[in-house]
MDTraj code that builds the backbone (N, CA, C; nanometers):
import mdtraj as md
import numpy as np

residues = "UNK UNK UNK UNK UNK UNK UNK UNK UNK UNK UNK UNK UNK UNK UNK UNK UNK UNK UNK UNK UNK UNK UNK UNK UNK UNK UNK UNK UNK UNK UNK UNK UNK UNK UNK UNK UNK UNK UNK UNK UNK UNK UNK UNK UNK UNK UNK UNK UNK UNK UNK UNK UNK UNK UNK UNK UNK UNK UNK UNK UNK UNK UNK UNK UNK UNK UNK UNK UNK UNK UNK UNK UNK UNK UNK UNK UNK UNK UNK UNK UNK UNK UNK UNK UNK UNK UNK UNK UNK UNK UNK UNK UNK UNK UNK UNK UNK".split()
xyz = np.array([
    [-4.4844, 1.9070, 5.3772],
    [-4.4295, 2.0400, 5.3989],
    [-4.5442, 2.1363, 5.4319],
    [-4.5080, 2.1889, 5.5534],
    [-4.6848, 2.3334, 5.6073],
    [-4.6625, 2.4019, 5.4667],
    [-4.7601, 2.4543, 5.5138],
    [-4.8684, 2.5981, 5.3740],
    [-4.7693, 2.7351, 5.4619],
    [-4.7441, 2.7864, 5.3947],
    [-4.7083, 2.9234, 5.4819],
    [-4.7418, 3.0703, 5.3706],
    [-4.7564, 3.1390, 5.4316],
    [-4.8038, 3.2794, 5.3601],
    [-4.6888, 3.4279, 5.4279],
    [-4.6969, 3.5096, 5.4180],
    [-4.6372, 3.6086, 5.4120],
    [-4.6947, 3.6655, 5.4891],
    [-4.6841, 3.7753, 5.5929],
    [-4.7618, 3.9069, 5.6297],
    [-4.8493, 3.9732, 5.5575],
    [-4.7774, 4.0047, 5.4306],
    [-4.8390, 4.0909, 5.3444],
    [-5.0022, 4.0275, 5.3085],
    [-4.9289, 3.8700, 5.2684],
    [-5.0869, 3.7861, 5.2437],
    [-5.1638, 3.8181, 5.3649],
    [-5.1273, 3.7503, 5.4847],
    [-5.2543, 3.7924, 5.5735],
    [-5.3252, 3.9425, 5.5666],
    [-5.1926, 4.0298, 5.5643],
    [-5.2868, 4.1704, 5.6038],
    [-5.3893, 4.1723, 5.5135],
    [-5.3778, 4.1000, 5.4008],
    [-5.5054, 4.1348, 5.2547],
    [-5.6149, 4.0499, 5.3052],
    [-5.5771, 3.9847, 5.3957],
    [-5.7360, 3.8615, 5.4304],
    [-5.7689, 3.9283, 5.5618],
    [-5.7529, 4.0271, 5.6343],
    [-5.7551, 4.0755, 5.6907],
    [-5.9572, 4.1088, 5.7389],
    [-5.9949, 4.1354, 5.6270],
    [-6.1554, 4.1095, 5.6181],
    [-6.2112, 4.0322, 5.6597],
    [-6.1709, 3.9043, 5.6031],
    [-6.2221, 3.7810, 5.6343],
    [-6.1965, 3.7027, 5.7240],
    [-6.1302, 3.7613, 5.8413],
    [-6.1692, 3.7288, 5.9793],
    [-6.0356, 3.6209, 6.0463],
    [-5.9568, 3.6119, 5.9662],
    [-5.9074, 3.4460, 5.9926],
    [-5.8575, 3.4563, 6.1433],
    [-5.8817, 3.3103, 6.1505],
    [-5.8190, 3.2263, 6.3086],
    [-5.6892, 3.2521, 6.3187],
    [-5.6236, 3.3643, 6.3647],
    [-5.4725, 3.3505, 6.4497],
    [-5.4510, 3.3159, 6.5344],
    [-5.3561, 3.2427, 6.5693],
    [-5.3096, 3.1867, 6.6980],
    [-5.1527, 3.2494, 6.7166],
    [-5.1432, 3.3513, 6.8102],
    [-4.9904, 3.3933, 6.8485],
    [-4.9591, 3.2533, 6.9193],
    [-4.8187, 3.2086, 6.9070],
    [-4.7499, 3.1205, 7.0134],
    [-4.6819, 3.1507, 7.0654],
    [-4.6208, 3.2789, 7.0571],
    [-4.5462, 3.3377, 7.1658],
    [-4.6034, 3.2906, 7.2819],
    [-4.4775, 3.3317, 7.3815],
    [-4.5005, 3.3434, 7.5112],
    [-4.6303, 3.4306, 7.5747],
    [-4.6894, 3.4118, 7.6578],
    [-4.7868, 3.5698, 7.7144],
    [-4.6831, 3.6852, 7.7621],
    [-4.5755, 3.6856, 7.7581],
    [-4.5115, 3.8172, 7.7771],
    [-4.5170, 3.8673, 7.6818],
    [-4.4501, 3.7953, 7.5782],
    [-4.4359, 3.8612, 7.4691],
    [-4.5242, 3.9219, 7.3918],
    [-4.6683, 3.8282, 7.4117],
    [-4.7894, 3.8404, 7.3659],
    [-4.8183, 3.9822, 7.3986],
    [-4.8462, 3.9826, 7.5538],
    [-4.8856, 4.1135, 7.6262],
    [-4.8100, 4.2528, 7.5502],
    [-4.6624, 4.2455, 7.4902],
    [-4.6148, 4.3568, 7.4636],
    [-4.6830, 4.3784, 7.3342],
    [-4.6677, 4.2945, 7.2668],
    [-4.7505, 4.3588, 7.1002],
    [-4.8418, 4.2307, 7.0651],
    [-4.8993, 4.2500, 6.9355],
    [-4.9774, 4.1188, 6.8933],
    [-5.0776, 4.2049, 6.8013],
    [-5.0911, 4.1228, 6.6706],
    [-5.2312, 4.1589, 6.6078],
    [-5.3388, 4.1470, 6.6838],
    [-5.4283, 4.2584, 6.6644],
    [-5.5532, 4.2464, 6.7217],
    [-5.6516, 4.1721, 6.7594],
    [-5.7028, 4.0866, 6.6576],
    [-5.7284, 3.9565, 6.6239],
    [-5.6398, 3.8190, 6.6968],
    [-5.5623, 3.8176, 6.7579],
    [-5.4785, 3.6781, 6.7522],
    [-5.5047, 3.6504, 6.8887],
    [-5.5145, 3.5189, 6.8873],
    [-5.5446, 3.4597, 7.0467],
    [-5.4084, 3.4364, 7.0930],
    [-5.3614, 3.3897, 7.1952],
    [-5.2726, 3.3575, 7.2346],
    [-5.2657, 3.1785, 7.3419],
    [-5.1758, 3.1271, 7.2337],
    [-5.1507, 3.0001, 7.2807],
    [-5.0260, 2.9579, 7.2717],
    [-4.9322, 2.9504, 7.3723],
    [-4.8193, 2.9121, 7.3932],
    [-4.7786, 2.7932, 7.2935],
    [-4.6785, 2.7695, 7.2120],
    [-4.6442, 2.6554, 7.1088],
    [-4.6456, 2.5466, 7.1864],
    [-4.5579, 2.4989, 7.3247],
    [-4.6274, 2.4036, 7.3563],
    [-4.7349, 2.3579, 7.4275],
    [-4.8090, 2.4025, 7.4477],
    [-4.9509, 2.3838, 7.4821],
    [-4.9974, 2.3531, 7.3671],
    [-4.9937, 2.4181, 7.2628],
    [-5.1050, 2.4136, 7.1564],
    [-5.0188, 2.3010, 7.0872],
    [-4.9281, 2.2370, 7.0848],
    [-4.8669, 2.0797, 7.0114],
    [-4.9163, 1.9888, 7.1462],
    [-4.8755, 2.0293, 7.2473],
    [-4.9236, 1.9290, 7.3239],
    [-5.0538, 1.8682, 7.3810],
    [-5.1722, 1.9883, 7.3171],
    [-5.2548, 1.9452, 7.3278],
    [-5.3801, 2.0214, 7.2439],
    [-5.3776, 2.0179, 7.0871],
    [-5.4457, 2.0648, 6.9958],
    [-5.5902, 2.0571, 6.9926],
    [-5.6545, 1.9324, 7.0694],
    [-5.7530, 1.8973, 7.0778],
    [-5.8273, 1.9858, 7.1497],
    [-5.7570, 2.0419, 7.2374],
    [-5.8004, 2.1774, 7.3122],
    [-5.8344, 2.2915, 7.3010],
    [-5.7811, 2.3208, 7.1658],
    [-5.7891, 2.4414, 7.0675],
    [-5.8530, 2.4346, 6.9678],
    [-5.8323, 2.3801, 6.9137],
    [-5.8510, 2.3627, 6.7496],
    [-5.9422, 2.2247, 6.7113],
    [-6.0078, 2.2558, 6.5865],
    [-6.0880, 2.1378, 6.5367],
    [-6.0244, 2.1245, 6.4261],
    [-6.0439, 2.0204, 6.3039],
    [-5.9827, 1.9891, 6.1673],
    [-6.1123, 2.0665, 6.0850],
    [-6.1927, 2.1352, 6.0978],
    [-6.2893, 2.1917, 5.9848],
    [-6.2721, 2.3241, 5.9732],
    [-6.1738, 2.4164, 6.0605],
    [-6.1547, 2.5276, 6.0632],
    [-5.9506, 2.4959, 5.9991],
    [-5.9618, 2.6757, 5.9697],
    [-5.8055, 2.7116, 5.9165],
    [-5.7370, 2.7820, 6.0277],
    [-5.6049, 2.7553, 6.0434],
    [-5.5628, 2.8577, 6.1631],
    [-5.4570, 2.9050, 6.1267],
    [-5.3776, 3.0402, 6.1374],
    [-5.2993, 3.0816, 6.1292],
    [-5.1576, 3.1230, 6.2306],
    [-5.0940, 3.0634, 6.2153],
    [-4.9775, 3.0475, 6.2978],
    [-4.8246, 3.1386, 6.3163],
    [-4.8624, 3.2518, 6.4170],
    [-4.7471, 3.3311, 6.4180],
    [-4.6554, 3.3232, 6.5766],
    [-4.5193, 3.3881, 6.5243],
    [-4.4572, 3.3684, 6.5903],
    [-4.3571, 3.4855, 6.6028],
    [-4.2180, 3.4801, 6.6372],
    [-4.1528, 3.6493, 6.6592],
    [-4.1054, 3.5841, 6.5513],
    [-4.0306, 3.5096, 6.4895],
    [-3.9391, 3.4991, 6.3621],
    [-4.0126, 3.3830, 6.2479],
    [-4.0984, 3.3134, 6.2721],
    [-4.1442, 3.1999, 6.1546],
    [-4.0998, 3.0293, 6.2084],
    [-4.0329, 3.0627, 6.3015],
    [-3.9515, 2.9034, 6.3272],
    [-4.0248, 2.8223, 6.3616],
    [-4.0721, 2.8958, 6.4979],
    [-4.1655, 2.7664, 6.5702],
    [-4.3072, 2.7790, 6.5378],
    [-4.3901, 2.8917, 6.4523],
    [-4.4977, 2.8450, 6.4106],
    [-4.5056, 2.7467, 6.2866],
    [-4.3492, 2.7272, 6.2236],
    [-4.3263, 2.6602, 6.1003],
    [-4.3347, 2.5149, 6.1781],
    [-4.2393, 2.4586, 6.2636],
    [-4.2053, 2.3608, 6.3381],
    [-4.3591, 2.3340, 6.4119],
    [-4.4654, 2.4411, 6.4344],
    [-4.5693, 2.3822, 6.5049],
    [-4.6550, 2.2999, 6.4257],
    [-4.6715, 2.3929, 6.2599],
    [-4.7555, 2.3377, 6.1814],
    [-4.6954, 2.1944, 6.1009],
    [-4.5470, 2.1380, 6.1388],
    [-4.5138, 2.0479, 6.0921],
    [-4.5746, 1.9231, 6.1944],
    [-4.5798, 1.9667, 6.3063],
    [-4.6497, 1.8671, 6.4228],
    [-4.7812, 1.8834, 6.3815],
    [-4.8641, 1.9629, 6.3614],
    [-4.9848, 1.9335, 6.3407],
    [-5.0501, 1.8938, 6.2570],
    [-4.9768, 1.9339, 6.1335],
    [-5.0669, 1.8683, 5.9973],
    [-5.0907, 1.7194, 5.9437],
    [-5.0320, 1.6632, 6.0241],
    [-4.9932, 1.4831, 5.9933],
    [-5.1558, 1.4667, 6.0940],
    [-5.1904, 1.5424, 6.1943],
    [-5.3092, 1.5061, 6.2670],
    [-5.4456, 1.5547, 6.2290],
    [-5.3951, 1.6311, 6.0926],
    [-5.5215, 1.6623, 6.0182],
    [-5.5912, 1.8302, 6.0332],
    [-5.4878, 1.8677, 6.1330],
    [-5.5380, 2.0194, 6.1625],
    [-5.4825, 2.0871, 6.0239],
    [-5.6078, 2.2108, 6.0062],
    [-5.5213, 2.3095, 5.9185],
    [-5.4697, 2.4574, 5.9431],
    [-5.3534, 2.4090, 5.9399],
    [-5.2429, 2.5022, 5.9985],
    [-5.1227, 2.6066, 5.8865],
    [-5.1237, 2.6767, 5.9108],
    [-5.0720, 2.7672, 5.8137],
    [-4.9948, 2.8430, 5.8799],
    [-4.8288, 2.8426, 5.8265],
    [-4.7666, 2.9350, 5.9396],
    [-4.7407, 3.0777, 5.8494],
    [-4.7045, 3.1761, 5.9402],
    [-4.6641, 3.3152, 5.8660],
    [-4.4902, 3.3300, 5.8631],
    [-4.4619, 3.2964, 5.7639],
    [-4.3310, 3.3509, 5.7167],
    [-4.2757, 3.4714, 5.8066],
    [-4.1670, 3.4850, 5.8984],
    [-4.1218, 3.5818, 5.9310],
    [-4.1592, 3.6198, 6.0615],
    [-4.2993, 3.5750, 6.0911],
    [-4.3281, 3.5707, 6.1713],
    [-4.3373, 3.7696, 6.2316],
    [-4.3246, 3.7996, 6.3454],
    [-4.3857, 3.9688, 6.4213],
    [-4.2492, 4.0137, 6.3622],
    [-4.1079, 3.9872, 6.3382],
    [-4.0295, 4.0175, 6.2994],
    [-4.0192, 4.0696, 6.1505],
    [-4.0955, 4.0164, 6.0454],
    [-4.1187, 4.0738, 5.9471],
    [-4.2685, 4.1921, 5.9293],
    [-4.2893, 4.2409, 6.0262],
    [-4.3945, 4.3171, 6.0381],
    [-4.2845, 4.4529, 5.9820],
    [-4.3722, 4.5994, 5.9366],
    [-4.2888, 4.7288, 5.9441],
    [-4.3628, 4.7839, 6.0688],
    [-4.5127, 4.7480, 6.1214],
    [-4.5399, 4.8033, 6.1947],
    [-4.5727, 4.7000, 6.3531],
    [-4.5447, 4.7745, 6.4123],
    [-4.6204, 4.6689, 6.5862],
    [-4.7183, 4.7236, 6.6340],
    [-4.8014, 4.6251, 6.6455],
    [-4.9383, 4.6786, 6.6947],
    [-5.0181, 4.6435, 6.8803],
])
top = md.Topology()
chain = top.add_chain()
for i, resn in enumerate(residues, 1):
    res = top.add_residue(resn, chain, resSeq=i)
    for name in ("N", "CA", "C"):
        top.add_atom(name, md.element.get_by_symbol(name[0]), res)
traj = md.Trajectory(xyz[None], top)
């Protein structure tokens, strides 16, 4: 079962720099997105992780509702990546940034 955290958790780690990965679409991306968050389409980044990501780093996984960064980190963690999705995903935000 993925690790998942809350908004609220991230905004408090917020200091410490962490690896986001939006999977939205780049439209969607383009309209809002934490500051910090790269943008990698969900399937690109399942279909080809090796491209992105290493297994010695943590990444954080958002999405507009929680589904498919939940469903991404279920594909990835069996391959050893560490993946962490956000509950709720841009939809549980109060603010858009």
């Amino acid at each position: 079962m993925p690790r998942s955290i809350s908004m609220t958790q991230l905004s408090q780690m917020m200091n410490s720099n962490p690896i986001i990965i939006d999977i939205r679409d780049p439209y969607q991306f383009a309209q809002s997105h934490l500051p910090t968050a790269v943008n990698i389409p969900y399937q690109t980044l399942v279909m080809y992780p090796e491209r992105y990501l290493n297994r010695q780093d943590t990444y954080y996984l958002i999405c507009a509702h929680g589904g498919e960064s939940y469903r991404a980190c279920m594909m990835l963690e069996p391959s050893g990546y560490q993946v962490i999705s956000i509950v709720g995903g841009y939809s549980s935000m109060r603010y858009r940034y």
